[in-house]
C-alpha positions in Angstrom: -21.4 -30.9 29.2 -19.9 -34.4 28.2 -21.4 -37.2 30.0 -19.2 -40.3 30.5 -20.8 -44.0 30.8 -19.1 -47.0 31.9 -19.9 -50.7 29.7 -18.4 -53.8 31.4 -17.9 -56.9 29.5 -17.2 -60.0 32.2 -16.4 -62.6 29.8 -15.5 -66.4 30.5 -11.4 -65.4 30.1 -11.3 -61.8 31.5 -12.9 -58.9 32.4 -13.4 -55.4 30.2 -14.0 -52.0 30.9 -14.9 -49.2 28.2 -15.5 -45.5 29.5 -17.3 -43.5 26.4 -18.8 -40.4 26.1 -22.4 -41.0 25.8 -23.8 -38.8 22.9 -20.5 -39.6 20.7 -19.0 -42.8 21.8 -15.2 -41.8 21.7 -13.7 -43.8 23.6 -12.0 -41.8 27.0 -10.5 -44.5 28.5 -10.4 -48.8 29.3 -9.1 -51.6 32.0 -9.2 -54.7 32.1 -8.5 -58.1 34.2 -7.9 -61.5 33.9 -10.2 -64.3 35.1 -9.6 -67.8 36.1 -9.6 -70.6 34.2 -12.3 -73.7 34.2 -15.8 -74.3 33.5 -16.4 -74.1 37.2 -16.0 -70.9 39.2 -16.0 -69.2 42.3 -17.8 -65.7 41.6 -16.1 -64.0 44.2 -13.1 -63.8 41.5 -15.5 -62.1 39.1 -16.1 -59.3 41.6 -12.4 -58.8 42.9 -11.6 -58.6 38.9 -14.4 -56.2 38.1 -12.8 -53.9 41.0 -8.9 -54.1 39.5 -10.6 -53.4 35.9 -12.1 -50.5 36.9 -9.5 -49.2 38.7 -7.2 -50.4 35.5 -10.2 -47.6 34.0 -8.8 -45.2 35.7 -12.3 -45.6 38.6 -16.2 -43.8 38.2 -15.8 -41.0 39.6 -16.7 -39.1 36.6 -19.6 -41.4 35.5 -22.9 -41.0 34.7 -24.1 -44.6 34.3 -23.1 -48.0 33.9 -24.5 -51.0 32.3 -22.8 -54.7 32.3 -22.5 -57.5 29.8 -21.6 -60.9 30.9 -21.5 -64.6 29.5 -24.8 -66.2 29.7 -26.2 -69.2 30.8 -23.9 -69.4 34.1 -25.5 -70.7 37.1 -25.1 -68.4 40.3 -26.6 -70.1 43.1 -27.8 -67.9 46.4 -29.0 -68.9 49.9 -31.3 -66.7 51.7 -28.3 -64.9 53.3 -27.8 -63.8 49.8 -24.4 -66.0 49.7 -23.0 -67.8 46.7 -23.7 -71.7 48.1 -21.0 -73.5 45.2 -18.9 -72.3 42.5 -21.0 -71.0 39.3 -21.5 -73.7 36.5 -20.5 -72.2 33.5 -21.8 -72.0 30.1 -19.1 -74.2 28.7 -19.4 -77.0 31.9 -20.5 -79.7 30.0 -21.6 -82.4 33.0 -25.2 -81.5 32.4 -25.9 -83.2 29.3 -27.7 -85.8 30.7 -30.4 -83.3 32.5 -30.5 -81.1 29.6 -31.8 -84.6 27.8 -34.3 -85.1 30.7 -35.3 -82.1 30.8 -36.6 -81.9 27.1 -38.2 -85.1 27.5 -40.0 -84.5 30.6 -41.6 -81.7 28.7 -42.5 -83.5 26.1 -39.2 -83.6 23.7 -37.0 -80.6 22.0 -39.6 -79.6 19.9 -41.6 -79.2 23.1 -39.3 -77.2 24.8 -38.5 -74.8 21.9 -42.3 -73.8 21.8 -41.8 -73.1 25.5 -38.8 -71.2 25.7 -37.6 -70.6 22.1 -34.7 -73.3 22.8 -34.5 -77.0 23.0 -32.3 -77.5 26.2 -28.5 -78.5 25.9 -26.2 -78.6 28.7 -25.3 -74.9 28.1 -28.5 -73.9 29.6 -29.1 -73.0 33.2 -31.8 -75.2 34.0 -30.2 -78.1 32.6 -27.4 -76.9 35.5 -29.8 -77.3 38.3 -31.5 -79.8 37.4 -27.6 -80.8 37.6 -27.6 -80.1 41.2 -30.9 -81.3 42.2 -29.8 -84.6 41.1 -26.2 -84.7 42.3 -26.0 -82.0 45.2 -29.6 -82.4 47.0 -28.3 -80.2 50.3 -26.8 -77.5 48.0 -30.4 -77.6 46.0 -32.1 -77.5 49.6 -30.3 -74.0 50.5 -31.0 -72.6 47.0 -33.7 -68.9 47.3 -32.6 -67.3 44.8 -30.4 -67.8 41.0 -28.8 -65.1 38.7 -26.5 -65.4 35.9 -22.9 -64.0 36.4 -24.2 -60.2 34.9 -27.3 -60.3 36.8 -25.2 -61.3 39.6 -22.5 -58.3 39.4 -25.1 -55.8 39.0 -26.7 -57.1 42.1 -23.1 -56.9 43.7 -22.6 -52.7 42.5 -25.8 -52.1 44.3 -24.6 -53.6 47.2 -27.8 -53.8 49.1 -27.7 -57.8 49.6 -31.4 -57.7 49.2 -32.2 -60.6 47.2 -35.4 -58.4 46.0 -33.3 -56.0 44.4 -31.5 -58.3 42.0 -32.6 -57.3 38.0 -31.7 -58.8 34.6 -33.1 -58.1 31.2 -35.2 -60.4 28.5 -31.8 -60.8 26.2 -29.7 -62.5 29.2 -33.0 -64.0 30.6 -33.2 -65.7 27.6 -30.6 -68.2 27.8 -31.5 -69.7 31.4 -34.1 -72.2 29.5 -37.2 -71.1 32.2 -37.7 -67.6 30.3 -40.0 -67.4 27.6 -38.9 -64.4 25.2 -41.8 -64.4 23.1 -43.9 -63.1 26.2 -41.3 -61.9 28.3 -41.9 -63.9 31.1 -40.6 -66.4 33.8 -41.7 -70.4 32.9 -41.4 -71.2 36.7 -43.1 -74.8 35.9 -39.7 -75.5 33.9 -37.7 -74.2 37.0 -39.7 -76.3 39.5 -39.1 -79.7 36.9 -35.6 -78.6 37.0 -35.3 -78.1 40.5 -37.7 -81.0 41.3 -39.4 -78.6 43.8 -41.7 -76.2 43.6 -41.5 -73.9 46.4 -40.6 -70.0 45.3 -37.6 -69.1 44.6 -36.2 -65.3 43.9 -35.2 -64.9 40.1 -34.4 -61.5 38.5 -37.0 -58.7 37.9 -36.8 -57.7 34.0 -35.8 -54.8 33.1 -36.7 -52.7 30.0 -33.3 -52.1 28.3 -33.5 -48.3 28.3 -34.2 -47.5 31.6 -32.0 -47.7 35.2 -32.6 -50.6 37.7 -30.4 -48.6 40.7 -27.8 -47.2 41.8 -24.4 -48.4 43.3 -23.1 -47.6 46.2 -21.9 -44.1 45.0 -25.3 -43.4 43.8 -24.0 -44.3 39.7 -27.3 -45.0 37.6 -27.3 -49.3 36.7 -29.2 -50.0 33.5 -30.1 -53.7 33.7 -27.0 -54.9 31.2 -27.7 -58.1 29.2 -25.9 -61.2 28.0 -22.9 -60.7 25.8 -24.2 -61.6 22.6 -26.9 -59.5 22.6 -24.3 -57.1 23.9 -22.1 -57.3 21.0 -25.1 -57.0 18.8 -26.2 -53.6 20.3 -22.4 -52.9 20.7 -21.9 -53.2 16.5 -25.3 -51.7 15.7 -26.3 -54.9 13.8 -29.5 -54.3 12.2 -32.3 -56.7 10.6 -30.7 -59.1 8.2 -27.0 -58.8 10.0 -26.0 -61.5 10.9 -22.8 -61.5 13.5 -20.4 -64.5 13.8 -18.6 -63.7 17.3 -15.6 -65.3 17.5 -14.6 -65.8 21.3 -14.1 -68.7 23.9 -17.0 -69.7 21.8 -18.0 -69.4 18.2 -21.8 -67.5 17.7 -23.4 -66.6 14.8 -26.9 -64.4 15.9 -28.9 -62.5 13.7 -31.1 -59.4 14.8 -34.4 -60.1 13.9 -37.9 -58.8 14.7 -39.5 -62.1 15.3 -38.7 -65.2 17.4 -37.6 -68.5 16.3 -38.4 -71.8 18.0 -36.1 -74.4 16.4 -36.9 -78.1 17.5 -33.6 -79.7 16.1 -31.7 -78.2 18.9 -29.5 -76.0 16.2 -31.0 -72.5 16.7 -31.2 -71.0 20.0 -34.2 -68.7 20.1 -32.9 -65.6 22.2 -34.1 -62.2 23.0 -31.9 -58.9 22.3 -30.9 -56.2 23.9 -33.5 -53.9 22.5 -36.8 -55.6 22.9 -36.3 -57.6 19.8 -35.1 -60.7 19.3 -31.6 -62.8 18.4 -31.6 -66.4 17.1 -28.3 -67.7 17.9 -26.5 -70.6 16.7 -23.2 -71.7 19.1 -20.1 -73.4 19.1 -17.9 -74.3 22.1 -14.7 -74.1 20.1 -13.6 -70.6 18.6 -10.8 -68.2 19.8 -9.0 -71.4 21.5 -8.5 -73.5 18.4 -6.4 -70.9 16.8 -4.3 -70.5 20.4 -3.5 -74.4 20.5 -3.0 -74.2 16.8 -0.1 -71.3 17.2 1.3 -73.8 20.5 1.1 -76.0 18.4 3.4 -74.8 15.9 5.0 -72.9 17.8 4.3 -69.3 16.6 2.1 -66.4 17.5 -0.9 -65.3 16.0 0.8 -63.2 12.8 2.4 -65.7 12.2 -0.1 -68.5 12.4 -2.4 -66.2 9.9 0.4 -65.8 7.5 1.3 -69.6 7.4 -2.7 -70.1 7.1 -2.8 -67.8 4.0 0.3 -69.5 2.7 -1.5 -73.1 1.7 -4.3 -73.6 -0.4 -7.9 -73.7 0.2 -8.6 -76.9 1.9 -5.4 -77.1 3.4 -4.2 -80.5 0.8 -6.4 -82.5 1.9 -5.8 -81.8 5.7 -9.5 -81.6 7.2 -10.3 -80.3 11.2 -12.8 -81.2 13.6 -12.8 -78.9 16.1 -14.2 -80.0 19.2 -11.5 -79.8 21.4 -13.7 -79.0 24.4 -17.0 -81.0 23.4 -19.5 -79.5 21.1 -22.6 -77.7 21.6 -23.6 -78.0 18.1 -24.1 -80.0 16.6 -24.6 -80.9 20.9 -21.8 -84.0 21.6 -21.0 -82.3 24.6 -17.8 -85.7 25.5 -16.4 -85.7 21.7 -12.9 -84.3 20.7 -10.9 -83.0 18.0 -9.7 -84.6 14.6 -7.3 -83.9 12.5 -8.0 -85.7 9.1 -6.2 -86.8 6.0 -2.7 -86.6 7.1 0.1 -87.7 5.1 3.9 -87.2 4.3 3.0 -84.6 1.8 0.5 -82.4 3.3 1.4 -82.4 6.9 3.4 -79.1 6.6 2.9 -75.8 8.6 1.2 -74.4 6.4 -1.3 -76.7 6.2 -2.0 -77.0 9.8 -2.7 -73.5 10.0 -5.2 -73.7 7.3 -6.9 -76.5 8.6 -7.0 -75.3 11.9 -8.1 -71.9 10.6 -11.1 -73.7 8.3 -12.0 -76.6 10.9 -12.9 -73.1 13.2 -14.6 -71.8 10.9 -16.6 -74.3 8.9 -18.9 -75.2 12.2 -19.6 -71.3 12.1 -20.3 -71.3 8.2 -23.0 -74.4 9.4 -24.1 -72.0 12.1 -25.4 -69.4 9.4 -26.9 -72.0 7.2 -28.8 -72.9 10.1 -30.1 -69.6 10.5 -31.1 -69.5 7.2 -33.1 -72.8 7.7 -35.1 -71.1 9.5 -35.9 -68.3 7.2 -33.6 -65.5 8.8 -32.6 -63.1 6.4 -29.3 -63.1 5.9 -27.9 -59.6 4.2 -24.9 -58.9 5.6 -22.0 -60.8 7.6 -19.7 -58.9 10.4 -17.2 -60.7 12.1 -16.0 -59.5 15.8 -14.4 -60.9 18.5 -10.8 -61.4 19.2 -9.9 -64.7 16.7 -11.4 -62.0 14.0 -7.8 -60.1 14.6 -6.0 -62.7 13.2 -5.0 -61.7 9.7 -6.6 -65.0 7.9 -9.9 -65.6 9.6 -11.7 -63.2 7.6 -10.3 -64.0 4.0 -11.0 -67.5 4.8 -14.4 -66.8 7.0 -15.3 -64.8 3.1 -13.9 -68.2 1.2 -16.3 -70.7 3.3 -19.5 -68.3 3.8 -19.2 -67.6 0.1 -20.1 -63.8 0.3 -18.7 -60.9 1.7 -17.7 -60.4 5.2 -17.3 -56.9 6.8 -14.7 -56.6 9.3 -15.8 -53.7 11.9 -12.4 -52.1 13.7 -10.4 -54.4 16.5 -12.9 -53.5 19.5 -14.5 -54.4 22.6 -17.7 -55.1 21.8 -19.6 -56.5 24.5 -18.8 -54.0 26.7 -19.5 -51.1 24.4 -23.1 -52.9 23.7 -22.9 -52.3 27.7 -21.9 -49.0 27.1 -24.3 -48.0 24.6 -27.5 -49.6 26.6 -26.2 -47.2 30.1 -26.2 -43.9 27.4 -29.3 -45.2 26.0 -31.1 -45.4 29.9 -28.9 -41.7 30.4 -29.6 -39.8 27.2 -33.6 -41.2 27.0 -35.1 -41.6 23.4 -36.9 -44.2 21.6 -33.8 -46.1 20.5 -30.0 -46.2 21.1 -27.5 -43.6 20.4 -26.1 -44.3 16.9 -22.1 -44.5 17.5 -19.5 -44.3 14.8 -16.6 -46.5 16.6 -14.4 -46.5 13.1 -13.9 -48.0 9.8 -15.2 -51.2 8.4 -12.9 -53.5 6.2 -14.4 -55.5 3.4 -13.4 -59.1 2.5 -14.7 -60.9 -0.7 -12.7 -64.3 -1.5 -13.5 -67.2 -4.1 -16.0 -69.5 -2.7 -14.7 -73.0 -1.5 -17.5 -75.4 -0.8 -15.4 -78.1 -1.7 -13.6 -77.3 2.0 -17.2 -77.3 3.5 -18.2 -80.6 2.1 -15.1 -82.1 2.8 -15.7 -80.7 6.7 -19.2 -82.3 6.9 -18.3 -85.3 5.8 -16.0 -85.6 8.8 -18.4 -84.4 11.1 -20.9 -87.0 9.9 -18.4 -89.7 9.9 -17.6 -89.6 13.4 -20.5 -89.1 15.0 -21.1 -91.3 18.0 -17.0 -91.1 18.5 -15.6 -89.5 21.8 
């Protein structure tokens, strides 16, 4: 009898949808939804999007489980009613830099606060979010008994209970709040009571092992506890020990599955759990996916396009360098600095160019990601590149070019929500690890190395730090 399973991906841009059979992965059927813009959001849109998605899915009624992936970090604040008190803080608000800075002082410094939670705190983080509001919204602090993160928060929402007891998470998306210490799988409420300034209890998520069910929704369909995306994605492409992915979405990622933790005091490598029990130091940018969408306004074209005129001008674009921090930065963390577009003159400042430079700039950060991880003795074997600025035609010639090794290009996919997917079979089918899907072909890219582009790159990003 075939056994269907549902994997939701709710992203920062949209939400996804993936119905698969659960022993073989085919693919039945998918919806999706679009959600609103900002870096500030109410979560009420989440839920009203999750609904048209899965109705865009074609609905549940034939499903055995389902599991959801969701951006981390996001802060989703709950009063005792179980109501949302403000709009969620998302990962890519960048207004809590300054408490992000406190924070790791207050502890003791970065290197401090890496030991405690595998991470040295930057505004991404959900503590540094509210501490945010216990410095800037005391009465909306003052209401606050209880805080999930946008998945943990949707899961809570299927069960439909509104019993603040009932709401569940997992280590991966735990991870990422900056009170969750990975290495021991538990809660650091003394880093949530400094960032709350206050420490009376408050409800957090009960962790969940990844292969087992947390509920049921309302029409009695099994919930497995979901994760963030990233370990999502990782589960989703079957990344192994020395993979490294580079995720290319709102924001750039490069995460490595690994059977040990990391605890990086510069602030570079975030030390994450996975999705399996294991672990996932992660290295992000802010800037990713969108850099190649202003670069095609820009000129003008679409994304074909854009990737042709890219592949039409030489490595390092004639001289034309890109910073890409149109949004901030996360890392290297200048959370108020913005783009630059360097070395322009008559000569080089053709289409072409631009599209190479805007192509490199987005990917150069991401090749700094990796060496990062390296830094910190992760083995790097292999390289796969997913997300959807992956589909453009030059990103992975060039990705190949500026890694200087061989990138492996899985099939166009949704990867987040099939990680999803995968973790609800996993809970469905039992079994000491997860189902092994094949979801298609992988593409090989090998170019000629150019770490003259890279070098070119860092000197930019050197040269203007401190600039806004």
């Amino acid at each position: 009898m075939t056994q269907l399973v549902a994997g939701v991906d709710s992203s920062t841009q949209s939400v996804k949808v993936v119905i698969r059979d659960a022993q073989t992965g085919a693919l039945v059927r998918q919806g999706r939804a679009k959600h609103p813009d900002g870096t500030e959001v109410d979560p009420a849109l989440w839920w009203s999007a999750l609904q048209e998605a899965i109705a865009d899915a074609g609905g549940l009624a034939d499903v055995h489980a389902i599991a959801i992936g969701g951006q981390q970090h996001g802060m989703v604040l709950l009063d005792s009613d179980g109501e949302v008190i403000r709009p969620a803080l998302l990962w890519n608000d960048t207004r809590s830099a300054k408490q992000a800075d406190d924070l790791n002082n207050e502890i003791g410094g970065m290197t401090a606060m890496a030991k405690a939670v595998g991470s040295s705190l930057v505004a991404s983080f959900t503590a540094s979010k509210v501490r945010w509001v216990a410095d800037n919204e005391p009465e909306n602090a003052n209401k606050i008994a209880a805080i999930a993160l946008p998945h943990d928060w949707l899961s809570w929402k299927l069960i439909g209970t509104g019993n603040l007891a009932d709401l569940f998470t997992d280590r991966g998306d735990a991870s990422g709040t900056g009170y969750f210490d990975p290495s021991t799988s538990s809660y650091r409420r003394d880093i949530l009571a400094m960032a709350l300034k206050s420490d009376r209890e408050i409800i957090l998520p009960k962790i969940i092992e990844p292969h087992t069910f947390a509920g049921k929704t309302a029409t009695g369909i099994p919930i497995a506890p979901g994760t963030g995306d990233n370990a999502a994605a990782a589960l989703g492409v079957g990344a192994e020990s020395g993979d490294v992915v580079v995720s290319l979405g709102t924001s750039g990622t490069a995460f490595a599955a690994s059977a040990t933790p990391t605890q990086d005091g510069s602030g570079e490598v975030a030390g994450f759990a996975d999705a399996t029990g294991a672990f996932l130091p992660l290295v992000c940018t802010l800037n990713a996916a969108r850099i190649l969408d202003s670069a095609a306004k820009i000129l003008g074209v679409d994304h074909q396009e854009l990737g042709r005129l890219a592949l039409a001008a030489e490595a390092g674009a004639g001289g034309l360098s890109l910073l890409p921090y149109f949004e901030g930065e996360r890392t290297p963390n200048r959370p108020d600095a913005t783009g630059v577009l360097s070395g322009m003159t008559i000569e080089n400042s053709t289409r072409e160019n631009i599209a190479r430079a805007m192509v490199e700039g987005m990917l150069a950060g991401l090749a700094d990601a990796v060496h990062s991880l390296e830094k910190l003795g992760v083995e790097v074997k292999r390289i796969l590149l997913v997300g959807g600025a992956a589909k453009n035609p030059a990103v992975a010639p060039i990705a190949s070019a500026l890694f200087g090794r061989e990138v492996l290009l899985p099939p166009a996919g949704e990867y987040v929500a099939d990680g999803a997917a995968k973790q609800a079979a996993w809970a469905l089918l039992g079994g000491g690890l997860p189902p092994q899907w094949n979801l298609g072909e992988v593409e090989s890219y090998s170019s000629n190395p150019t770490p003259e582009v890279l070098v070119k790159y860092r000197a930019l990003r050197d040269a203007t730090e401190g600039w806004k």
